[in-house]
C-alpha positions as CSV (number, residue, x, y, z in Angstrom):
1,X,-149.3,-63.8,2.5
2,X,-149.4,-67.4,3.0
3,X,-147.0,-69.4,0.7
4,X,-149.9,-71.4,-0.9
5,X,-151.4,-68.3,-2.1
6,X,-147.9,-66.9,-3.5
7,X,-147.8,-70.1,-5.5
8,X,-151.2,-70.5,-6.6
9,X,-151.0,-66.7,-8.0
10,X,-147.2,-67.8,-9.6
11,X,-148.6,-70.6,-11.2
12,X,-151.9,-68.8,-12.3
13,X,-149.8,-66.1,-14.0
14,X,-147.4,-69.1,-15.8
15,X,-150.7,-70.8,-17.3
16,X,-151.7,-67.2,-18.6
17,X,-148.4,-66.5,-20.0
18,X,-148.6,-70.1,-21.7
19,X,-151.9,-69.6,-22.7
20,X,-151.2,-66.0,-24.5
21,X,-148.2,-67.2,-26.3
22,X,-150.0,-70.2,-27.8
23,X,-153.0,-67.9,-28.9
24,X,-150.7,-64.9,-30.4
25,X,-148.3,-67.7,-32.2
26,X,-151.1,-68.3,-34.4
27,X,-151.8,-64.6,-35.1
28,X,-150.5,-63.9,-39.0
29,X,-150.6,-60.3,-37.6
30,X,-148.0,-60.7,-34.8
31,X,-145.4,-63.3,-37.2
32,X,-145.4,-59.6,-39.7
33,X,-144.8,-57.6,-36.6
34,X,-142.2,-59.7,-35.4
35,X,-140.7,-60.4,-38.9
36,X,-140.5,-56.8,-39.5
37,X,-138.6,-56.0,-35.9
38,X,-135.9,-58.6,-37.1
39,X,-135.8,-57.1,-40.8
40,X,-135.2,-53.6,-38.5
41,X,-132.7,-55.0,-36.1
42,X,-131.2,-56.7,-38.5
43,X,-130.4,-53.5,-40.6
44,X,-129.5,-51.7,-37.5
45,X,-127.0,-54.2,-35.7
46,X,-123.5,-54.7,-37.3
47,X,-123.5,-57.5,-39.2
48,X,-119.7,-58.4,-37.4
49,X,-122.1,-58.4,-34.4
50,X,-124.6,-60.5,-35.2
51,X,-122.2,-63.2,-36.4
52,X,-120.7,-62.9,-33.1
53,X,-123.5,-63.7,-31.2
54,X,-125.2,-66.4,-33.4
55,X,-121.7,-67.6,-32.8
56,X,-122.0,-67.2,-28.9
57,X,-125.3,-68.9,-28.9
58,X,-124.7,-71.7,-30.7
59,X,-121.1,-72.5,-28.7
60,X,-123.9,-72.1,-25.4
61,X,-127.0,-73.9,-26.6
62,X,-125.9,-76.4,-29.1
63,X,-122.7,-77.9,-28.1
64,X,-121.1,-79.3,-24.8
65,X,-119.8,-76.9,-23.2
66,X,-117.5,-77.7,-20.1
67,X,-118.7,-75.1,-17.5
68,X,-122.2,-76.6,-17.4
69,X,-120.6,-79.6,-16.1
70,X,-118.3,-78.5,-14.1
71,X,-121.3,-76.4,-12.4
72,X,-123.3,-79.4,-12.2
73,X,-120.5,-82.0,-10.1
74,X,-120.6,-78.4,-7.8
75,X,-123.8,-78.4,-6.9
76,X,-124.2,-82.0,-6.5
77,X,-121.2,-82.2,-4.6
78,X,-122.5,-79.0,-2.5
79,X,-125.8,-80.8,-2.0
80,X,-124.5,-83.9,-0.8
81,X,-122.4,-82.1,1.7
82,X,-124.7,-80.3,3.4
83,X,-126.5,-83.8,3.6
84,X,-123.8,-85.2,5.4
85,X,-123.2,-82.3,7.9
86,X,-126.7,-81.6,8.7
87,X,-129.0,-84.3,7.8
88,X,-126.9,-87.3,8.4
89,X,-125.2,-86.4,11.8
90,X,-129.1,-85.5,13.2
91,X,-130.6,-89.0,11.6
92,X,-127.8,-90.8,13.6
93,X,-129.2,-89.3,16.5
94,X,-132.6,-90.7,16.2
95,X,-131.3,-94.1,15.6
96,X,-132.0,-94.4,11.3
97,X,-130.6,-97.3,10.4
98,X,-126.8,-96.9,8.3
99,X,-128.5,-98.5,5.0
100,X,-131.3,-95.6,4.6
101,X,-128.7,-93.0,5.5
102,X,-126.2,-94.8,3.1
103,X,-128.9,-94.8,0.2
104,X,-128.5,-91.0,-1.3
105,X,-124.7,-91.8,-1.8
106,X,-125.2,-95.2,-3.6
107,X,-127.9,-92.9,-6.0
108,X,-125.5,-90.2,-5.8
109,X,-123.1,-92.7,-7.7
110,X,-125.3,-93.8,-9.8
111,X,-126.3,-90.9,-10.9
112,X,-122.4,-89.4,-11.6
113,X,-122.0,-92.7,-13.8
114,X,-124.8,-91.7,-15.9
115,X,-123.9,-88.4,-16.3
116,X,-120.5,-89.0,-17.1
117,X,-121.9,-91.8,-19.8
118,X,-124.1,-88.9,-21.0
119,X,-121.3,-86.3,-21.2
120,X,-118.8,-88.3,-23.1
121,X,-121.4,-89.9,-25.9
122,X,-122.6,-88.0,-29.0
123,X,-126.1,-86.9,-28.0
């Protein structure tokens, strides 16, 4: 299949997924359904258990945790290096002048000074 058609049926199903969450959020039927599957779970699952993972979820989602930037200067740094050795070296070739090939490093830096202004202030 051609890759516009893989998209346009990805992005079809995303809007019908959107659409049907939005339509059964409303639905007083499917809040008691839901409500009564956490009453259930919640009677089934330790309660040790569930303290652990509210625990897990909130050291992941709601604080700053140091992997997800350490992840992010990896791929940057990743991206950027496969810019030098395979985009910059053939752009030399044909002749691009140094200040347009220079111009993803200056954003790259600006870029790392905002995210390390972001990472050390209280969001």
């Amino acid at each position: 299949m051609d890759f516009l058609v893989l998209f346009l049926f990805y992005l079809a199903f995303l809007l019908i997924c959107v659409v049907l969450i939005c339509i059964f959020t409303k639905s007083q039927r499917l809040k008691a359904v839901v409500l009564g599957g956490a009453q259930v779970c919640s009677r089934v699952i330790p309660q040790c258990l569930q303290r652990a993972v509210q625990t897990l979820l909130h050291q992941l989602f709601h604080t700053r945790h140091p992997t997800f930037i350490v992840l992010h200067l990896l791929l940057q740094g990743l991206v950027y290096a496969e810019y030098t050795c395979e985009v910059f070296g053939y752009c030399r070739e044909l002749e691009f002048s140094l200040p347009y090939l220079l111009l993803p490093y200056v954003l790259l830096s600006v870029n790392l000074v905002f995210f390390t202004l972001t990472c050390a202030a209280n969001p």
